[in-house]
C-alpha positions as CSV (number, residue, x, y, z in Angstrom):
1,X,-83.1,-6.0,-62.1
2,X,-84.5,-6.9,-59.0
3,X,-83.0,-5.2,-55.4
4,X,-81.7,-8.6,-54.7
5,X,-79.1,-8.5,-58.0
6,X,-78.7,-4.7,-57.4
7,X,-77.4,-5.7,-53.8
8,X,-75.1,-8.4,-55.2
9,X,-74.0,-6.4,-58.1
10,X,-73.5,-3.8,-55.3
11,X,-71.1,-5.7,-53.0
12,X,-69.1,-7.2,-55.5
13,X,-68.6,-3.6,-57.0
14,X,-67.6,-2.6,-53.4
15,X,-65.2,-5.6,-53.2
16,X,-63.5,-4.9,-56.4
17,X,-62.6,-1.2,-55.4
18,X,-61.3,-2.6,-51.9
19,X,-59.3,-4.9,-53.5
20,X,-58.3,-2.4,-55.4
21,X,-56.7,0.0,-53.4
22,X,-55.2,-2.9,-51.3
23,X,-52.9,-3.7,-54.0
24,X,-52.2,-0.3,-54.9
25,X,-51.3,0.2,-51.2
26,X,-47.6,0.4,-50.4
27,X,-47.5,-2.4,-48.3
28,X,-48.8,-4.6,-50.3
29,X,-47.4,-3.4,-53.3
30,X,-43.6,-3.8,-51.6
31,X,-44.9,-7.7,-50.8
32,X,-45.5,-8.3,-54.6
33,X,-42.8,-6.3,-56.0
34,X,-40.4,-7.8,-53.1
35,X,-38.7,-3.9,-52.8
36,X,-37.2,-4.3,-55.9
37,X,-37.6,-1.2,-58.3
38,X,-36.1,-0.6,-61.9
39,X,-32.9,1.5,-60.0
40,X,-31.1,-1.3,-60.5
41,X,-31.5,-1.6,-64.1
42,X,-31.2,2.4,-64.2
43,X,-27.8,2.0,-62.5
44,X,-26.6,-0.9,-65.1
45,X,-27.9,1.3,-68.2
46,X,-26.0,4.5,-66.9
47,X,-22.5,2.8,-67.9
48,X,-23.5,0.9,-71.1
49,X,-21.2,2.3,-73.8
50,X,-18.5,2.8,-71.4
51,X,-15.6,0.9,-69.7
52,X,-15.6,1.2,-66.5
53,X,-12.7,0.3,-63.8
54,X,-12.9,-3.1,-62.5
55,X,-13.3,-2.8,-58.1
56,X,-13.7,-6.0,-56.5
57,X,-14.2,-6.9,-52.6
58,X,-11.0,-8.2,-52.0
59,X,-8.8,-5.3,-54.1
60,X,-7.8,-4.0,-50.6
61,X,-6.8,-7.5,-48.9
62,X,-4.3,-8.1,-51.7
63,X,-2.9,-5.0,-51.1
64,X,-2.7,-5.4,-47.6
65,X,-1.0,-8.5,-48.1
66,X,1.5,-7.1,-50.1
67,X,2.1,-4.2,-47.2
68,X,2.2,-7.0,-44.7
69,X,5.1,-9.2,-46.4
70,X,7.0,-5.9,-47.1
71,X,6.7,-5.9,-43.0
72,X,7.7,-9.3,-42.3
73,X,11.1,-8.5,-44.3
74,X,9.9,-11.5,-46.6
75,X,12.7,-11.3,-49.8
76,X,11.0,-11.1,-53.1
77,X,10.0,-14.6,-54.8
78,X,9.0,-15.4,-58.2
79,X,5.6,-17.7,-59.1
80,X,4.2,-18.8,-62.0
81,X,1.1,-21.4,-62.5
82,X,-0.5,-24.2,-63.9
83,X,-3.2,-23.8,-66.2
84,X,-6.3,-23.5,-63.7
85,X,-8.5,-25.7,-65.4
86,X,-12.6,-26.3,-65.1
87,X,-12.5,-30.3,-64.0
88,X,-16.3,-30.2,-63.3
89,X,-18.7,-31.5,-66.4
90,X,-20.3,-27.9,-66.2
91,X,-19.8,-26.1,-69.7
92,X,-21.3,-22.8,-68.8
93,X,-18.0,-22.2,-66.5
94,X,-15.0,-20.5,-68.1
95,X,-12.4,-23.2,-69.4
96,X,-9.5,-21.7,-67.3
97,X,-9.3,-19.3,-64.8
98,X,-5.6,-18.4,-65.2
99,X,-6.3,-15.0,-66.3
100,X,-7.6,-13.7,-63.0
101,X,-4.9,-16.1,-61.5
102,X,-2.6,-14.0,-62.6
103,X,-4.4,-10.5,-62.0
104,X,-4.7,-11.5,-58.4
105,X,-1.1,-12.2,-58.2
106,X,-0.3,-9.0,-59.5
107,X,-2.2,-7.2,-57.1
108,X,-0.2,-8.0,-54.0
109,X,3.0,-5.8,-55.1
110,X,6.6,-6.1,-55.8
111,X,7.4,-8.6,-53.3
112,X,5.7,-11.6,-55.3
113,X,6.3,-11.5,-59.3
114,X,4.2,-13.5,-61.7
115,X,6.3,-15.5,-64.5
116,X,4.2,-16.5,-67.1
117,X,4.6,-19.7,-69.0
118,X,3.8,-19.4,-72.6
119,X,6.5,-21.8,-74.2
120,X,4.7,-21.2,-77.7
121,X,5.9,-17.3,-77.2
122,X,8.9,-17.8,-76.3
123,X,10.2,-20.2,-79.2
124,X,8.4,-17.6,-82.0
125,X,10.8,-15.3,-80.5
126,X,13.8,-17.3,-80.2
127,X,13.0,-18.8,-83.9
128,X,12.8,-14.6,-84.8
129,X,16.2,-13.6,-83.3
130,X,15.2,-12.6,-79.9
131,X,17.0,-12.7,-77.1
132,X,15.1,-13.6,-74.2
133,X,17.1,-14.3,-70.5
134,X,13.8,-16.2,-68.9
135,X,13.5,-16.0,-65.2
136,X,12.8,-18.9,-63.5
137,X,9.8,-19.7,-60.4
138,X,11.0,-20.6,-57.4
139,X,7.0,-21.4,-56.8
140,X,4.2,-23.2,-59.0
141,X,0.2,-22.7,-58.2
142,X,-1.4,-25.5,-59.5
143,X,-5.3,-26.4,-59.2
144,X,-7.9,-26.0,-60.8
145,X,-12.2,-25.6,-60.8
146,X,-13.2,-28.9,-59.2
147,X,-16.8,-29.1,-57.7
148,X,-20.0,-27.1,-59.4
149,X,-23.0,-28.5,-57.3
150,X,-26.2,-26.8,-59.3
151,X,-29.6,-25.9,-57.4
152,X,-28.0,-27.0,-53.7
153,X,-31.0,-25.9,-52.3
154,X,-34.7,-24.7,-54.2
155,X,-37.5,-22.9,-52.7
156,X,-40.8,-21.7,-54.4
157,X,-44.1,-20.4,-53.2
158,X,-47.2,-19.0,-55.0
159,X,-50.2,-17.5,-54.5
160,X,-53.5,-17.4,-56.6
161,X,-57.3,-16.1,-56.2
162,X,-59.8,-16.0,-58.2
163,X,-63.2,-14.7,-58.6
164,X,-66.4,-14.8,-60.3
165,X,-69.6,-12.9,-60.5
166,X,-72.4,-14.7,-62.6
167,X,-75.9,-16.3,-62.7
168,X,-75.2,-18.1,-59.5
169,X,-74.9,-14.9,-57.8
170,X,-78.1,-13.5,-59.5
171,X,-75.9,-11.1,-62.1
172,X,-77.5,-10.4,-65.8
173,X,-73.5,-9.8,-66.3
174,X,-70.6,-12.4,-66.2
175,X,-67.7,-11.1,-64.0
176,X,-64.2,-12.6,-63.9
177,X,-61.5,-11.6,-61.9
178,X,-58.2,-13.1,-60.4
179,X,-54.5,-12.4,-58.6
180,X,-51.6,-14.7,-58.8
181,X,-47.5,-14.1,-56.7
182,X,-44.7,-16.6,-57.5
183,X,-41.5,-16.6,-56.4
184,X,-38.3,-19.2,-56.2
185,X,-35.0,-19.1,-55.4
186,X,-31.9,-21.6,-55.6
187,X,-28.4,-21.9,-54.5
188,X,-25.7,-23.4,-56.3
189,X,-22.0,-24.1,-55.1
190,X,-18.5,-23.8,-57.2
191,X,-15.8,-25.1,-55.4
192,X,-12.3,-24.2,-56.1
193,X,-8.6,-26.2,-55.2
194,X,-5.4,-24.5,-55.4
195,X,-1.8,-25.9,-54.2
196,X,1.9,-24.9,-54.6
197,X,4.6,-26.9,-55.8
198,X,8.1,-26.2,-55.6
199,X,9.6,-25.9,-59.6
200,X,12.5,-27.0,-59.1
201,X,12.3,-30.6,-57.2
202,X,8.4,-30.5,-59.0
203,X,7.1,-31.8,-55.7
204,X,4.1,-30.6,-53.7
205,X,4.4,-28.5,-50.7
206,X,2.8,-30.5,-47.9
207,X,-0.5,-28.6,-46.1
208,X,0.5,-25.7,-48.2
209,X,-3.1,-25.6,-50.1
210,X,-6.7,-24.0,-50.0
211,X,-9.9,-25.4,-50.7
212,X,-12.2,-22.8,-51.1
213,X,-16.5,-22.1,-51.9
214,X,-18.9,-19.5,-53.1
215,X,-22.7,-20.1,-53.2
216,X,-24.3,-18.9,-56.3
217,X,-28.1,-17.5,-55.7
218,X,-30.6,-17.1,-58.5
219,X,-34.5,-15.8,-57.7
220,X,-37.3,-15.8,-60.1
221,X,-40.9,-13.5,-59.0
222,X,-43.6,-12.7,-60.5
223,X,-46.6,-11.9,-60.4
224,X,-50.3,-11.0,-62.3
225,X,-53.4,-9.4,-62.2
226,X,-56.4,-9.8,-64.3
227,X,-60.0,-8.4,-65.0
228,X,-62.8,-9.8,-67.4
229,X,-66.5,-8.5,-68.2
230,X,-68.5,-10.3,-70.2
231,X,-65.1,-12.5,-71.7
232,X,-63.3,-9.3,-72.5
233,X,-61.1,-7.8,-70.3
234,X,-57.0,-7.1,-69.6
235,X,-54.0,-9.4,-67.8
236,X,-50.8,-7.5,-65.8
237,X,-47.7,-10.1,-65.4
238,X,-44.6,-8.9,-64.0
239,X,-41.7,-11.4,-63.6
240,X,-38.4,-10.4,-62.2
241,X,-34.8,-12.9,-62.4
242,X,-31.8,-12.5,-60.7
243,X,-28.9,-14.0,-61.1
244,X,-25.4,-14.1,-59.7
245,X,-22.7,-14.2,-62.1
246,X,-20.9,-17.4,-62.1
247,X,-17.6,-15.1,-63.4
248,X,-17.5,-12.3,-60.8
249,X,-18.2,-15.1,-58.1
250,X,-15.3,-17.1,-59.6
251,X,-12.8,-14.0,-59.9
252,X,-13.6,-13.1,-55.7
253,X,-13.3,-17.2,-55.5
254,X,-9.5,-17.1,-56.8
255,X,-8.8,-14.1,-55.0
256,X,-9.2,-15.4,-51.9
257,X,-7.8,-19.0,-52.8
258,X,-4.2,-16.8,-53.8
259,X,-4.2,-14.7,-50.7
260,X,-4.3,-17.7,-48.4
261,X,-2.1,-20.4,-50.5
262,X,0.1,-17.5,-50.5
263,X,-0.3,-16.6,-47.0
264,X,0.4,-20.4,-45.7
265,X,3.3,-20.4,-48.0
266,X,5.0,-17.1,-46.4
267,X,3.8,-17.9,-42.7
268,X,2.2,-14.6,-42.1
269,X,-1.3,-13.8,-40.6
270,X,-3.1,-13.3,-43.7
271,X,-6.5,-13.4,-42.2
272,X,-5.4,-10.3,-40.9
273,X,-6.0,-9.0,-44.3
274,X,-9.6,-10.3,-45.1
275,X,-12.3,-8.6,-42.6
276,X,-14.0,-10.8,-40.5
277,X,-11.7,-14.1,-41.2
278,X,-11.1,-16.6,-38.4
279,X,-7.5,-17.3,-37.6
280,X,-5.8,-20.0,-38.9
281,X,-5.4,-22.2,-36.1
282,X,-3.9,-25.1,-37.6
283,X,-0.8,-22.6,-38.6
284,X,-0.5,-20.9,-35.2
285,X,0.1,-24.8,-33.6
286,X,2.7,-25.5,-36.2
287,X,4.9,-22.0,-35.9
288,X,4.5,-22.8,-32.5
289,X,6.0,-26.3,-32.3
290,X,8.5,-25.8,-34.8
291,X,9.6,-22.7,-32.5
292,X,9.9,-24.9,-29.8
293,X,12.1,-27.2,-31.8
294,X,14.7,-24.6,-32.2
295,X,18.0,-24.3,-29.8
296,X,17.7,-21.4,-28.0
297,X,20.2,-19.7,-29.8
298,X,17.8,-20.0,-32.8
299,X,14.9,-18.9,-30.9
300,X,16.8,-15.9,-29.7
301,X,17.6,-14.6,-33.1
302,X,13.4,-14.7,-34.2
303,X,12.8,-12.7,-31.0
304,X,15.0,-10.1,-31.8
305,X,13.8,-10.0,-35.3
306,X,10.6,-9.6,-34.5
307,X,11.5,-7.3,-31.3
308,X,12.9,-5.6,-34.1
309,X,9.8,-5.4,-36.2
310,X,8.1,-4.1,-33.5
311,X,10.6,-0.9,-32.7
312,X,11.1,-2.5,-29.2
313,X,14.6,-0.6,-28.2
314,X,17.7,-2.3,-26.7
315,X,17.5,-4.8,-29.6
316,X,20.3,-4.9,-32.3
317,X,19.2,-7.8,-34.9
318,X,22.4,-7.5,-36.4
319,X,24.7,-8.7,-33.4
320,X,25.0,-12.6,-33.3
321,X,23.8,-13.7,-29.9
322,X,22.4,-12.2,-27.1
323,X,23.5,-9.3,-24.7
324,X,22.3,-9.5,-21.1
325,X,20.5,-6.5,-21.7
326,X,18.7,-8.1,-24.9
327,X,17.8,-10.7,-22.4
328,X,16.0,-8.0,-19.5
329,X,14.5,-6.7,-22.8
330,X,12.7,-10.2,-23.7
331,X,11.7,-10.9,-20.3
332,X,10.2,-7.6,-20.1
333,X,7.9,-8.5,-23.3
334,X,7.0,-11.7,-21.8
335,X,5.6,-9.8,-18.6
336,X,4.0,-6.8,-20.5
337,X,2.2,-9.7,-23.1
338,X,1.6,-11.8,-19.8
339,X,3.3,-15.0,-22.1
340,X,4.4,-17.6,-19.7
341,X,7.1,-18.8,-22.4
342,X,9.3,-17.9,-25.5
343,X,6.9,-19.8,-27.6
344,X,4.0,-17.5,-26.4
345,X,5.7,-14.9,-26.8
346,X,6.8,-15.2,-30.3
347,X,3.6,-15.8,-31.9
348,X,2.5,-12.9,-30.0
349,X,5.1,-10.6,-31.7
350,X,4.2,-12.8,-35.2
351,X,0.7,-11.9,-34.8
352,X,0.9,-8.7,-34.1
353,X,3.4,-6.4,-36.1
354,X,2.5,-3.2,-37.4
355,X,2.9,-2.9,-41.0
356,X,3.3,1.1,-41.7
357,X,6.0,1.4,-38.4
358,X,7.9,-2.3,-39.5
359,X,8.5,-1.3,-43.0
360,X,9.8,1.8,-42.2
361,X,12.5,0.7,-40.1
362,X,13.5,-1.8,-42.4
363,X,13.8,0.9,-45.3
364,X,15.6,2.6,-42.8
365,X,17.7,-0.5,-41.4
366,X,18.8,-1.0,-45.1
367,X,19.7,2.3,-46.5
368,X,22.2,2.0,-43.2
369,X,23.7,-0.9,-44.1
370,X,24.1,0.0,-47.6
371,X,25.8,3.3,-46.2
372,X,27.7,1.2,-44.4
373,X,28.8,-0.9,-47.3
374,X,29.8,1.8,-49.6
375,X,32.2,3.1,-47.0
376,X,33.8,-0.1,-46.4
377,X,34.3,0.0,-50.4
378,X,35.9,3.2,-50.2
379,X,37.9,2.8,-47.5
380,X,39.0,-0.5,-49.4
381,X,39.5,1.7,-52.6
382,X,41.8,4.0,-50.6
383,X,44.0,1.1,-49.4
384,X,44.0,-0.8,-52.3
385,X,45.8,2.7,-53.6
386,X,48.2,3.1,-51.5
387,X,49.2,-0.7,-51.2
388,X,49.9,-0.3,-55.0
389,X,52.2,2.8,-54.9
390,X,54.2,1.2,-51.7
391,X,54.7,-1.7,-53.9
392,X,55.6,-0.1,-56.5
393,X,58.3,2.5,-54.9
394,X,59.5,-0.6,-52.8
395,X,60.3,-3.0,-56.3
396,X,62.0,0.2,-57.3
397,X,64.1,0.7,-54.4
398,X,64.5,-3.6,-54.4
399,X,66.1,-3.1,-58.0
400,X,68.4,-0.4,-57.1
401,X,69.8,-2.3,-54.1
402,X,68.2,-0.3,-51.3
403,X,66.9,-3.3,-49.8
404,X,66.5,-1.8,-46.0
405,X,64.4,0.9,-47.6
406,X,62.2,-1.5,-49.4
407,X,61.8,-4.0,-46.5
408,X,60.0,-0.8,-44.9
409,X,57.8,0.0,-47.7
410,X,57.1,-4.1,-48.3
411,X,56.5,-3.9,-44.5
412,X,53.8,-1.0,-44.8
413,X,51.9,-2.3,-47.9
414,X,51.6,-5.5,-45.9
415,X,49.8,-3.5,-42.8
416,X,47.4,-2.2,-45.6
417,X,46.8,-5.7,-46.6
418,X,47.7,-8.5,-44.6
419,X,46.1,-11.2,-47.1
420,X,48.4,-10.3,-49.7
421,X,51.4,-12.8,-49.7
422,X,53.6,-10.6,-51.7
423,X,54.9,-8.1,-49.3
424,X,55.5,-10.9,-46.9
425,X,57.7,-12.9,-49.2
426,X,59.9,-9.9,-50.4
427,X,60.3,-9.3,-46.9
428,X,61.8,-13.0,-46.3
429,X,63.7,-12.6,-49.2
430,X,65.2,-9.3,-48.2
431,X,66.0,-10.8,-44.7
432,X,67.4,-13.6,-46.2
433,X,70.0,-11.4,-48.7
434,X,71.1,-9.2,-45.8
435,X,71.8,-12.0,-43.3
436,X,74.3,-13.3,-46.2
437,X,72.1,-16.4,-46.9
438,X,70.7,-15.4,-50.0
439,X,71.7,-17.1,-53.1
440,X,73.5,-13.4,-55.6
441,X,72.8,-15.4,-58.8
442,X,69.5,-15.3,-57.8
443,X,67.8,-12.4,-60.1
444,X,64.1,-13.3,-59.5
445,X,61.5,-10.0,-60.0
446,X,60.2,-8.8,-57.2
447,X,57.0,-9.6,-56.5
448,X,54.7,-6.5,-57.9
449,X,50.9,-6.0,-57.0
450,X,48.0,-7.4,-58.3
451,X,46.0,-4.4,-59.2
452,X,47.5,-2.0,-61.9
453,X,47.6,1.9,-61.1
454,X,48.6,4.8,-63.4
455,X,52.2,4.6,-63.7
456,X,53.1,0.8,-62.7
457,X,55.7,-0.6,-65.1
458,X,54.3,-2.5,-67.8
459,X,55.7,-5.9,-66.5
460,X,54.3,-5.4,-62.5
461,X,51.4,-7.9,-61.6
462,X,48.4,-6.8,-60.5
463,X,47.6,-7.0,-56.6
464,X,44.6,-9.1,-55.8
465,X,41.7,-6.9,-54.8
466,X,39.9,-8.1,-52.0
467,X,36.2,-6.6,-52.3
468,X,34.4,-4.8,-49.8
469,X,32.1,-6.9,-47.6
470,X,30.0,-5.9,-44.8
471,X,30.7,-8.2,-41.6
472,X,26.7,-8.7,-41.1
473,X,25.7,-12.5,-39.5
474,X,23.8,-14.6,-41.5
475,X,20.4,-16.2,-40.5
476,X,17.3,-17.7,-41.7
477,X,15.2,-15.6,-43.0
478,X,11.2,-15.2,-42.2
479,X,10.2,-16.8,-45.4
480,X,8.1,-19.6,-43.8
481,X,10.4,-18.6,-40.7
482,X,12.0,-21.9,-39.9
483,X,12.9,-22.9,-43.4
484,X,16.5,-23.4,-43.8
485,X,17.1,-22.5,-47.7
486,X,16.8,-18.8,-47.5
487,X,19.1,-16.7,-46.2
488,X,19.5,-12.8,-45.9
């Protein structure tokens, strides 16, 4: 071998080695392996062989939005849906989504409760005896899967060298070396519809829908290294794919799609509840017209309630109307929100009750007026007793001939309960046979209570029972606030 070869044979030796320990070099190691080590696949391995609890990103948004409709004092409503269908000509998507439908649903809470519909259930368990009292929806999701766009958007590079060390270099030896880097990626694009009908006129509920999308993203790298002498030699390939799975993206997809149909459907802020959302704008100029479309009396009784919500004192949300010093209480809100108008003012409040605090006073406001309820009914209870033994002393005293005696007694049960005509006749009748008017053959039976009590002859009527009530004014309710078919 001449110096010349030795030279060549020499540098390329020398390039080799650099080469070398620039690809073991972390840098450029990192550049090929794009920072992606086996953790990940360590991670997935630890929990093979067993079942692990399902966490997805929007667990905590459905809960929230079952906290905030709790706070908005929205009554409990019951939904069932459609079967949510794949429409796209895609056959690696799932055929229905229903399933997770109905697991998001369940997430919010008590206030919303999912109805099934399985008719082919129910009959096998009418046809075996059973006895099942179905509960009807008052609300219907219907939708369904409707766009999968595939490979939106592709991008690929790749890198190759290659080198060789022969004759033409002056080599006794054949050399062959090379490096190659690929990588792609793509994005895909589901799309999914979902709108609420109302069961019972089976009629879509105008703007009351979502339309919602998730971008897939698949990569591909890879890459090879490769070393010949003399036509032998070894190859290195490394290849890495990720995918996104087209069923977790579909399960976050229908979670948020449920929280905001439901949202729109309830009128509450539930962007609140998803970090990072934009306000609904087109929502905030509809409360806001339909609140200024409502008397003033009407727009009164939504500032109190949501005065109320808010734990602003000087406001009783029971009391029809408005007090003057309701009145100092709302102009003072408009001055501390700086609102120039009702309007303003109420979507302020709207937007901004606090959950924990509201629900607590209306916990509170309730066990109250259930308090107050049950001692209205005993009270009643108590009256109801003692207009029965009046009666019955007074029909006694009537059919011995003490009539002044009875008029009292007639004239006492009738204070107890002034809607029961009984006393009042006997007293007219009594009136009437001691002023000399009243016909003697005339036997008729006194007129005996309504309600039976130990002791009351067999042949007395019962007094009507007038049931406890509680003397609270009705008004809409905040379920989509200015609908008018729900009362509380």
């Amino acid at each position: 071998m001449n110096g010349k070869t030795i030279k060549k044979s020499k540098v390329f030796w020398a390039v080799g080695i650099v080469a070398t320990l620039l690809m073991c070099s972390c840098s450029v190691v990192d550049w090929f392996g794009s920072n992606i080590s086996d953790e990940e696949v360590k991670d997935m391995d630890k929990d093979l062989g067993k079942a692990i609890q399902k966490q997805t990103a929007y667990d905590d948004s459905l809960k929230r939005f079952g906290l905030m409709l709790e706070a908005y004092n929205i009554p409990q409503i019951r939904v069932q849906s459609k079967l949510i269908k794949n429409e796209t000509a895609e056959k690696d998507l799932p055929d229905s989504v229903s399933g997770m439908l109905s697991s998001s649903v369940n997430k919010i809470g008590n206030t919303v409760v999912y109805v099934p519909f399985d008719p082919n259930y129910v009959i096998s368990e009418t046809t075996t005896g059973g006895d099942i009292k179905r509960a009807l929806p008052k609300i219907v999701i219907a939708g369904g899967i409707t766009e999968f766009d595939k490979d939106l958007i592709e991008k690929k590079r790749e890198l190759k060298s290659k080198a060789n060390v022969g004759d033409n270099l002056g080599s006794n030896y054949q050399y062959d070396g090379g490096a190659g880097y690929k990588a792609s990626s793509g994005i895909s694009r589901m799309t999914l519809d979902l709108q609420l009908m109302e069961y019972q006129s089976q009629t879509y509920l105008s703007g009351v829908q979502t339309i919602n999308s998730i971008n897939l993203r698949k990569t591909e790298l890879g890459w090879s290294v490769g070393f010949f002498f003399e036509g032998n030699g070894f190859t290195f390939d490394y290849s890495l794919n990720k995918k996104q799975g087209k069923y977790q993206a579909l399960r976050l997809l229908v979670e948020l799609s449920v929280l905001e149909v439901l949202g729109k459907y309830f009128d509450v802020p539930y962007w609140q509840c998803v970090e990072g959302a934009p306000p609904d704008t087109r929502m905030l100029a509809r409360l806001k017209e339909e609140f200024e479309a409502l008397n003033q009396a009407q727009q009164y009784t939504y500032l109190k309630e949501f005065l109320f919500f808010h734990g602003t004192p000087g406001i009783d949300r029971s009391a029809a109307g408005i007090s003057d010093s309701e009145l100092a209480v709302i102009k003072e809100r408009m001055k501390y929100y700086n609102c120039p108008d009702y309007a303003s003012l109420f979507l302020k409040l709207w937007e901004t009750v606090p959950l924990a605090e509201s629900r607590k006073r209306i916990r509170h406001y309730q066990k109250d007026q259930n308090d107050a309820a049950q001692k209205v009914q005993e009270e009643t209870s108590k009256k109801i007793a003692q207009y029965n033994s009046l009666i019955e002393q007074a029909d006694n005293l009537y059919k011995q001939g003490g009539l002044p005696q009875a008029r009292e007694l007639y004239r006492q049960a009738s204070l107890l309960l002034p809607d029961q005509p009984d006393p009042k006749d006997m007293i007219n009748r009594i009136d009437a046979s001691l002023a000399g008017t009243h016909n003697q053959n005339q036997n008729a039976a006194p007129a005996a209570p309504r309600q039976e009590t130990a002791g009351a002859s067999p042949a007395q009527e019962p007094a009507p029972q007038k049931q406890a009530t509680v003397a609270v004014p009705k008004k809409e309710a905040p379920l989509n606030p200015f609908k008018k078919d729900t009362e509380w």
